[in-house]
Structures are given as structure tokens and as C-alpha cells.
C-alpha positions in Angstrom: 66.2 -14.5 85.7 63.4 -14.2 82.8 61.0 -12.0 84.0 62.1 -10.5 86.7 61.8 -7.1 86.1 57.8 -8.1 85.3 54.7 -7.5 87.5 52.3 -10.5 88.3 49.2 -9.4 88.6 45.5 -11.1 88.3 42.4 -9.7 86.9 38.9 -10.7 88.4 36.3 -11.5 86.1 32.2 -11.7 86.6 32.0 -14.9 83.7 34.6 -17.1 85.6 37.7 -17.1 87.7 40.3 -14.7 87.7 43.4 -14.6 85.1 46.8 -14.7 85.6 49.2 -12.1 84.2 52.4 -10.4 84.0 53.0 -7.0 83.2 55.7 -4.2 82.6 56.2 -2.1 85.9 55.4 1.8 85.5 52.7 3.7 83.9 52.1 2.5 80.0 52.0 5.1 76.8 48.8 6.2 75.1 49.0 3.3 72.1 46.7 0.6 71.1 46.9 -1.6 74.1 48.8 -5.4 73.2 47.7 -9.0 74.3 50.2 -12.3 73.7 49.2 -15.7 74.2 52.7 -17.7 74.9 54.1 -21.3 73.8 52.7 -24.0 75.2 53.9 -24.8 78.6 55.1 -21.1 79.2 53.4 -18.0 80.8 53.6 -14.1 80.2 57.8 -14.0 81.6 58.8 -15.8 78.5 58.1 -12.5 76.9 59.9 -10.0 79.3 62.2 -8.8 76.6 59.4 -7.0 75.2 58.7 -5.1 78.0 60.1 -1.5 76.7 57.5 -1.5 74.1 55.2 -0.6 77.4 56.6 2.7 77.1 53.9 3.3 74.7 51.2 1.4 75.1 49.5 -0.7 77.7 51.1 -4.9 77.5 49.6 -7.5 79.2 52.0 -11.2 78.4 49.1 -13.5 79.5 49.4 -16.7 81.7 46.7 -19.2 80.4 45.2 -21.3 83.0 46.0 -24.8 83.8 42.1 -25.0 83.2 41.0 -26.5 80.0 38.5 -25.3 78.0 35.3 -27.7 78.3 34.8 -27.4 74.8 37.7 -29.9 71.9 39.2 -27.6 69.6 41.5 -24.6 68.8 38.4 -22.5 68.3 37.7 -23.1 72.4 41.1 -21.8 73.4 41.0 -18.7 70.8 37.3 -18.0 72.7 39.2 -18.4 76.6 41.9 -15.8 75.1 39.5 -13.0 74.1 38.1 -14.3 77.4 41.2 -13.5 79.4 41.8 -10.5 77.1 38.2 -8.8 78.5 39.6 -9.5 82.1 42.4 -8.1 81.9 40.9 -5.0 80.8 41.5 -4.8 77.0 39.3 -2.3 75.2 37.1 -3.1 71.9 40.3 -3.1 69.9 43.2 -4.0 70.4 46.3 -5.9 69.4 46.5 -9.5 69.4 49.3 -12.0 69.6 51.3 -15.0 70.2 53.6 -17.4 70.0 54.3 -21.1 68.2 50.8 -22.7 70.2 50.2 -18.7 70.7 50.3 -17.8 67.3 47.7 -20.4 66.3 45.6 -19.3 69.2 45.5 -15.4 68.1 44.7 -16.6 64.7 42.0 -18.8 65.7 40.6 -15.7 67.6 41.2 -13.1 64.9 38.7 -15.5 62.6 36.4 -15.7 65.5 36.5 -12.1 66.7 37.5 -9.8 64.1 35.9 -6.7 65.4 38.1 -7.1 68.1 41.4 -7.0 66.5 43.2 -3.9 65.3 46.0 -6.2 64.8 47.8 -9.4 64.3 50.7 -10.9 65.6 52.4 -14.6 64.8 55.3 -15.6 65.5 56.6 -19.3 64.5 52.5 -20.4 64.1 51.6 -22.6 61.4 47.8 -22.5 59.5 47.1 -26.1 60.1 48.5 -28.6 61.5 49.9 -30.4 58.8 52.0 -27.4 58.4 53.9 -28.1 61.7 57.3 -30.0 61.7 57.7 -33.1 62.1 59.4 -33.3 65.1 56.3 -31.7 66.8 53.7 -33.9 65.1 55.9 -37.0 66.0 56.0 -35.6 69.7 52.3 -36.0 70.2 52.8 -39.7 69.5 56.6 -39.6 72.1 54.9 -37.5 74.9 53.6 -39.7 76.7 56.7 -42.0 77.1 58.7 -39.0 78.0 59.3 -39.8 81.9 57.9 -36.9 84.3 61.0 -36.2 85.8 62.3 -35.4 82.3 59.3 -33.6 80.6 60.8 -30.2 82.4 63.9 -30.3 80.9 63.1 -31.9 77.6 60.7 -29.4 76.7 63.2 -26.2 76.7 65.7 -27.6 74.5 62.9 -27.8 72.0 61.7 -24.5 72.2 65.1 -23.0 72.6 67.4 -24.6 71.4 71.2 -24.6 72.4 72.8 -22.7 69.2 69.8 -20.2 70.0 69.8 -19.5 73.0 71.7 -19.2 76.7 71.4 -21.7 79.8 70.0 -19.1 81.6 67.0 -18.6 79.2 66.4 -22.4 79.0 66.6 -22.2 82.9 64.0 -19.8 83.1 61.8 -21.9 80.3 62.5 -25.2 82.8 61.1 -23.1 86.1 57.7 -21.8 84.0 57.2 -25.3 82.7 56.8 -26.8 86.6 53.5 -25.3 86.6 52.3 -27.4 83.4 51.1 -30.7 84.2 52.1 -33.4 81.2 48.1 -34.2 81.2 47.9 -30.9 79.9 50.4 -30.3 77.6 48.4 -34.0 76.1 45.0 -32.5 75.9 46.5 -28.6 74.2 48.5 -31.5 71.6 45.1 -33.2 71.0 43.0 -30.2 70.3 45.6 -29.1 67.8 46.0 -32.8 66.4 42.6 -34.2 66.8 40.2 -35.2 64.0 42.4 -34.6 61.5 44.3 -31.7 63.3 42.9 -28.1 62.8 42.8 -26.2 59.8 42.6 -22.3 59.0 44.2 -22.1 55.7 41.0 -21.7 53.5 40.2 -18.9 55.9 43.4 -16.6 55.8 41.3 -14.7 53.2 39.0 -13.2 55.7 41.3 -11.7 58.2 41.4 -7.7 57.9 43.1 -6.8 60.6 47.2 -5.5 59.9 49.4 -8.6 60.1 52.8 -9.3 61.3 54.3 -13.0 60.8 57.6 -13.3 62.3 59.5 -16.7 61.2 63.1 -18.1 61.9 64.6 -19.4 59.0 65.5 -23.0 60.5 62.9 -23.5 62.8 62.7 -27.2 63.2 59.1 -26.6 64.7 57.1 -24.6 62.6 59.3 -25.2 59.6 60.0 -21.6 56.8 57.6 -23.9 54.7 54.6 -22.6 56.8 54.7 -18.9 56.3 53.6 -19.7 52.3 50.3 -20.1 54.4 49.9 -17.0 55.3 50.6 -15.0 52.1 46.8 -15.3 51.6 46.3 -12.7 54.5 45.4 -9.4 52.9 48.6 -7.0 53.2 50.3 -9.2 55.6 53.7 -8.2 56.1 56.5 -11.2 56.6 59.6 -11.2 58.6 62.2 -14.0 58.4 65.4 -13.9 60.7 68.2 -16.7 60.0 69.0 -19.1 62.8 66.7 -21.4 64.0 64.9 -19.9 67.0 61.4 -20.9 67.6 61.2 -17.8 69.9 63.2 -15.5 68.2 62.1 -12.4 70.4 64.2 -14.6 73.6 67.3 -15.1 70.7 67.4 -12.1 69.1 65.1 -8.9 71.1 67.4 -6.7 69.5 66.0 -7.2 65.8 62.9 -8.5 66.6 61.9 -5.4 69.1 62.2 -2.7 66.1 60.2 -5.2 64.0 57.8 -5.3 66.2 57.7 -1.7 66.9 57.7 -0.4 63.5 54.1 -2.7 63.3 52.5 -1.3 66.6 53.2 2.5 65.6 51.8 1.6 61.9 48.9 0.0 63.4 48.1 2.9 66.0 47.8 5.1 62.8 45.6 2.7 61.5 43.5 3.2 64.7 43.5 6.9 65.1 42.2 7.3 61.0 
């Protein structure tokens, strides 16, 4: 099973309640410590294939609370992550990431925190929501016909799809989605979509921090289109696998994991200048 091998663990915090976590078992490496925020609907297993990276740093795949922000808006959930990120012990730097809904929520929070980030992570995120594919735009208006009893395995097949990825991985997607209520799967949709939907392209400019955008060539979510976005980061660095994984690091860990490496050594030298 996904995640197996992965501790659960939960952090206390003084501002709020505790957060939920998994983490790689034994003792981590001296590298700048990583943070990822995961698709929506999932928690911290759907990354256990990046649990060797642990060997040299600290990881921590976070769980995000059923708990909505109080506050409408991407910028609220980017603020909850740093949030999370204190809890769980991450130092004044560190590295930032996530995935599809992640992605845009690591951005949001590298705008919003930037001292805190030695660096960036996206993989299949989008700038904006106009950027996102069609199929998800046209599933915030289909959601809430989808039947409950259905939502659980509908939702896997979009994230993973077949020609991408096992049964067993879509399995594991189904048992982490239980936890996710449709009501809030409607309300993470509507602070994406709201108003107009969110918008960080005229900002891309700003962000300092080392960048890493991972894509899949025929992703049907977050379409190849929406990496032009994010040529307007300074120095970012673009990665583009063929298929059409919207979680390439679940289809393919053994290219993605050396990507991903490579970035994490780069930016600990970053760090220790």
C-alpha cells in the first residue's frame, strides 16, 4: 500500500490545533529541511516515493486539515501552510512544495512569505486559474452532481489516470480520499474559482527563491500551456516528462527523484553561501 513504509505523526502548536503529518522513518541528513502541500483530496502518503530523499534532509509530506480557513481565498490556505509548516518544526528557511492544488498553494505562500523560502517546488500548478484545464474548471460546475458514493472513486481516475498509473496507486488515492468530505473539496474549488478565480501571474516576477516546475506533457489538468506562466520566475528551471501524469512523482519516481534531487543539493549550496 502507498505509504506504508511512512510515519504518521502530529505536531502540537500554541496558535491552534495540532497538524497532521507523515514522515520518512529513521534519522534525516543535515540538508535544508522540505515541506509539500498535496493534491486536493490527498494527504502526505501520496508522496511516499519520495521518501529516500530523507536520507539527507529532514521531509515532512503534510496532511492539511479537513478545517477550512475562515478567511475566502488562496492567499488563506498559503498562510495555514506556513502555519502547519511552523508546527511541524520547520526552521526560518526552508524548502517549499506541492502538488496540482499544492503547487498553487506553495506559490501563493512563496509571494506571501518569501523570507521563508530557500526554495520552490511545483509540480502540475497553474498561475491562475484560467490556466487550468478545462476538465477541472468544468468539474467545479459537475461536482456537485457527482453522487457520494462515486466521488471516491471518480476522483482517482482524474488524478491518476489509467495509462499512468497502477490499480494499486489509484487504490491507495480512493482510501486517502475517504477522509475528504465533498463539502470540502466544494469550498478548496471555490477559493480557487471564486471572483473571477485567483491570479498570480503579474506577480511571478517577485519570487527569488530557486525554482523547480515539474510538468507532464499531456496533463489534461494543468495543461503544458501553463508552464509559459512561469517563465517569468527569475532563473526558474523547467522540467517536462512525456505522458500525461498529473502526479508524475507516483508514475515515474524513478526520473522524477534525481530531478528533484539534483534541485535540493543545488539549493543547499545556495544556503550554506
Amino acid at each position: 500500500m502507498l505509504g506504508e513504509d511512512l510515519r504518521c505523526v502530529t505536531f502540537g502548536g500554541p496558535s491552534g490545533p495540532a497538524t497532521s503529518a507523515f514522515v520518512p522513518a529513521g534519522e534525516p541528513g543535515p540538508g535544508t529541511p522540505l515541506f509539500l502541500v498535496p493534491a486536493l483530496g490527498l494527504d502526505g502518503r501520496s508522496f511516499a516515493p519520495l521518501a529516500p530523499l530523507a536520507a539527507d534532509r529532514r521531509i515532512v509530506f503534510w496532511s492539511p486539515p479537513n478545517d477550512l480557513p475562515r478567511t475566502p481565498g488562496l492567499g488563506a490556505f498559503a498562510r495555514t501552510a506556513i502555519d502547519h509548516a511552523d508546527r511541524a518544526g520547520m526552521p526560518q528557511r526552508f524548502v517549499l512544495g506541492g502538488s496540482s492544488l499544492g503547487a498553487m498553494i506553495a506559490l501563493a505562500a512563496a509571494l506571501d512569505a518569501p523570507e521563508r523560502i530557500a526554495g520552490l517546488v511545483l509540480v502540475g500548478g497553474a498561475a491562475r486559474w484560467r490556466d487550468v484545464g478545462t476538465p477541472m474548471r468544468l468539474a467545479r460546475h459537475l461536482h456537485p452532481f457527482i453522487p457520494r458514493r462515486a466521488y471516491h472513486r471518480a476522483m482517482p481516475f482524474i488524478l491518476a489516470p489509467g495509462e499512468a498509473s497502477p490499480d494499486s496507486v489509484r487504490a491507495a488515492l480512493r482510501a486517502q480520499m475517504r477522509r475528504r468530505t465533498k463539502g470540502y473539496v466544494d469550498a478548496v474549488v471555490a477559493a480557487c474559482a471564486g471572483a473571477g478565480g485567483f491570479d498570480l501571474a503579474g506577480r511571478l516576477g517577485e519570487i527569488r527563491a530557486p525554482t523547480l516546475v515539474v510538468h507532464s506533457r499531456g496533463d489534461r489538468i494543468a495543461p503544458l500551456s501553463a508552464i509559459d506562466r512561469f517563465t517569468a520566475i527569475p532563473g526558474v528551471r523547467v522540467v517536462v516528462f512525456d505522458g500525461d501524469s498529473h502526479l508524475p512523482y507516483l508514475s515515474e519516481p524513478e526520473r522524477f527523484l534525481p530531478v528533484l534531487a539534483e534541485f535540493l543539493a543545488e539549493v543547499d549550496a545556495g544556503e550554506r553561501r
